[in-house]
C-alpha positions in Angstrom: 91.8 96.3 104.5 92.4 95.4 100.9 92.5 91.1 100.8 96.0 91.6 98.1 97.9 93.7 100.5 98.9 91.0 102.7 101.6 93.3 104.5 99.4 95.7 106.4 98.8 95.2 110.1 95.6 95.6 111.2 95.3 97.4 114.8 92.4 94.8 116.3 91.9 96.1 119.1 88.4 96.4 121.1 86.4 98.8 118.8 85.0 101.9 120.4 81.6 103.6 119.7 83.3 105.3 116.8 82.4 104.5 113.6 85.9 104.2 111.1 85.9 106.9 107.8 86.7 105.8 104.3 88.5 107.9 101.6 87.2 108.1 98.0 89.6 105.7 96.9 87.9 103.1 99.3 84.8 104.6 99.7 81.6 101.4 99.0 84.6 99.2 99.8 84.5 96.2 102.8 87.6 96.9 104.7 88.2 93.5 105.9 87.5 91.6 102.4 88.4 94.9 99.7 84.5 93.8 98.0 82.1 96.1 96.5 79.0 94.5 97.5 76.3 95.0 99.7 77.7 96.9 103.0 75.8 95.5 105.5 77.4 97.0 109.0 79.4 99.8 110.0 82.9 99.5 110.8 83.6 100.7 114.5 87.3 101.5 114.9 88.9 101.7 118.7 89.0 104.6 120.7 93.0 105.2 120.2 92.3 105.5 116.5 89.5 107.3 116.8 91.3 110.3 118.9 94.6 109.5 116.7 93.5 110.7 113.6 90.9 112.7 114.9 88.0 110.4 114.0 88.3 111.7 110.3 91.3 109.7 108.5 91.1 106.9 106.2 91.4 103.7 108.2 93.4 101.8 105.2 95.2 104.5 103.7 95.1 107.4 106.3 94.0 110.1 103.9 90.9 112.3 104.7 88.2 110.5 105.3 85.0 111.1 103.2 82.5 108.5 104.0 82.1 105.6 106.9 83.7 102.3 106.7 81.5 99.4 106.0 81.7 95.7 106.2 80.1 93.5 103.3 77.3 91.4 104.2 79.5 88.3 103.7 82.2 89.4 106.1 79.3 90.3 108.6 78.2 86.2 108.2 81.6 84.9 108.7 82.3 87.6 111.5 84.5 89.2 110.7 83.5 92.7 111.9 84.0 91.2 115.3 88.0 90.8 115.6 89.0 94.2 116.3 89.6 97.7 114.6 89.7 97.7 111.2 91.8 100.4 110.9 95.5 99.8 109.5 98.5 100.9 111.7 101.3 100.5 109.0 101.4 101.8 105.4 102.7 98.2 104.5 106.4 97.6 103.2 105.3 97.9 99.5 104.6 102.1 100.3 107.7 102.3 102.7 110.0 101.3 100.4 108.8 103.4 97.9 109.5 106.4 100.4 112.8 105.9 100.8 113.8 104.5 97.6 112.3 108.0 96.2 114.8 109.6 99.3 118.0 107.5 98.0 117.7 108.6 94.1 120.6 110.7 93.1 119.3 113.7 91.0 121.0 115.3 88.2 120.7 119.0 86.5 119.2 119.9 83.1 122.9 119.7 81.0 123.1 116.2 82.8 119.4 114.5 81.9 118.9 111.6 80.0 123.1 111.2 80.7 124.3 107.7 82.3 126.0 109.4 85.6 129.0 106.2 85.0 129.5 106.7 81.3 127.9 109.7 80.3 126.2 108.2 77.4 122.9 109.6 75.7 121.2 106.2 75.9 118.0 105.4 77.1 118.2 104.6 81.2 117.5 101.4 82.7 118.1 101.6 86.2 118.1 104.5 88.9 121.3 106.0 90.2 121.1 105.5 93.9 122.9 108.2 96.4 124.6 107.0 100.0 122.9 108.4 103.2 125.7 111.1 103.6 125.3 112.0 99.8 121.6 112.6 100.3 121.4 114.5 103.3 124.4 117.1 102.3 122.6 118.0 99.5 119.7 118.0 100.3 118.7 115.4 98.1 117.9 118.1 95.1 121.4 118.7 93.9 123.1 117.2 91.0 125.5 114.6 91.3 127.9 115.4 88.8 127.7 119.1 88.5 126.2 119.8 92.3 123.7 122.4 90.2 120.2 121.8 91.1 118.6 118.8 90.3 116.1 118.8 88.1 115.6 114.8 87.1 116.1 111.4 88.5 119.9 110.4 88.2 120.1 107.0 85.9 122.5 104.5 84.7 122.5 103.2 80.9 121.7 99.6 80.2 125.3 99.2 79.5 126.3 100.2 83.0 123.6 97.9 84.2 124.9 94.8 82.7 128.3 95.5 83.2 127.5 96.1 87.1 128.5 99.7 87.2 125.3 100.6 89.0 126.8 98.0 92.2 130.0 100.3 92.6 128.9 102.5 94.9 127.5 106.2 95.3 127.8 107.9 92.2 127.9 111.4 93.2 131.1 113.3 92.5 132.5 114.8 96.2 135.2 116.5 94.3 134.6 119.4 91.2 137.8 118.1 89.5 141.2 120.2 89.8 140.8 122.2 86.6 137.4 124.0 87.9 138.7 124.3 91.8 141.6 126.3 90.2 139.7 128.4 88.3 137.8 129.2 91.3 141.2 130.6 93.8 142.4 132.0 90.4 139.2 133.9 90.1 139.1 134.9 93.9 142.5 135.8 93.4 142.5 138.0 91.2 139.1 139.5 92.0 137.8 138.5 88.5 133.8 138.6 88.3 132.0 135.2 86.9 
């Protein structure tokens, strides 16, 4: 477990007979202490982790597992390979908040990029457009939010916007097409009139 990562939970139970995988990312790495020197014992995880993720997941990062977990020789002086499974049982608040701020970013089409969605300035964009829950999951979270075309980009707002507060006023996605192009549609359907 990485020292600067002070949000992940470490699962500490008993360990098991199982000894813990590292990925490449960590592999050579002490997972108590995040130090590339001299591993000195193994790292035994518990035996819920070790039948959770099959024995063969990352016990940091949860990806596959490519070599086993050590501790450095300085960890196994100060003991700390004896409080409990190394392995971690959150993915810390840093990496969860990334997942659903990537979730809640509105998305816009390719006639919309590089457009503020408030002001529909060509300026270049300082914050992301964020989309309300019901926004998100009607469209799927891949449809524009001006246009409802698909979304090809990350929905921003200008610096402008951002300093006058525009980005605080709510969901930006448009729930109605505008009269002009609702009436073209019935007039179109109408008529029987082809695209």
């Amino acid at each position: 477990m990485a020292r600067h990562q002070a949000d992940l939970v470490r699962c500490a139970r008993l360990p098991g007979v199982t000894a813990g995988r590292v990925c490449a990312a960590h592999d050579g790495r002490c997972v108590a202490y995040d130090s590339m020197v001299r591993p000195a014992a193994l790292a035994r995880v518990c035996d819920g982790c070790g039948q959770r993720g099959g024995g063969e997941r990352c016990v940091v990062c949860r990806a596959g597992g490519v070599a086993d977990a050590c501790y450095c020789k300085g960890c196994v002086q100060m003991e700390k390979d004896r409080d409990g499974c190394p392995a971690v049982v959150n993915l810390g608040e840093a990496r969860t908040d990334a997942f659903y701020e990537r979730n809640t970013a509105g998305r816009v089409c390719a006639a919309h990029d590089g457009r503020c969605v408030a002001c529909d300035s060509m300026v270049r964009p300082a914050a992301l457009a964020r989309v309300c829950d019901g926004c998100g999951q009607r469209g799927g979270g891949e449809r524009c939010v001006v246009c409802r075309a698909g979304g090809v980009a990350d929905a921003c707002y200008c610096k402008g916007c951002v300093q006058m507060e525009k980005d605080r006023d709510g969901c930006p996605a448009v729930v109605n097409l505008g009269e002009a192009r609702t009436d073209a549609f019935y007039e179109r359907n109408k008529y029987g009139l082809i695209k």
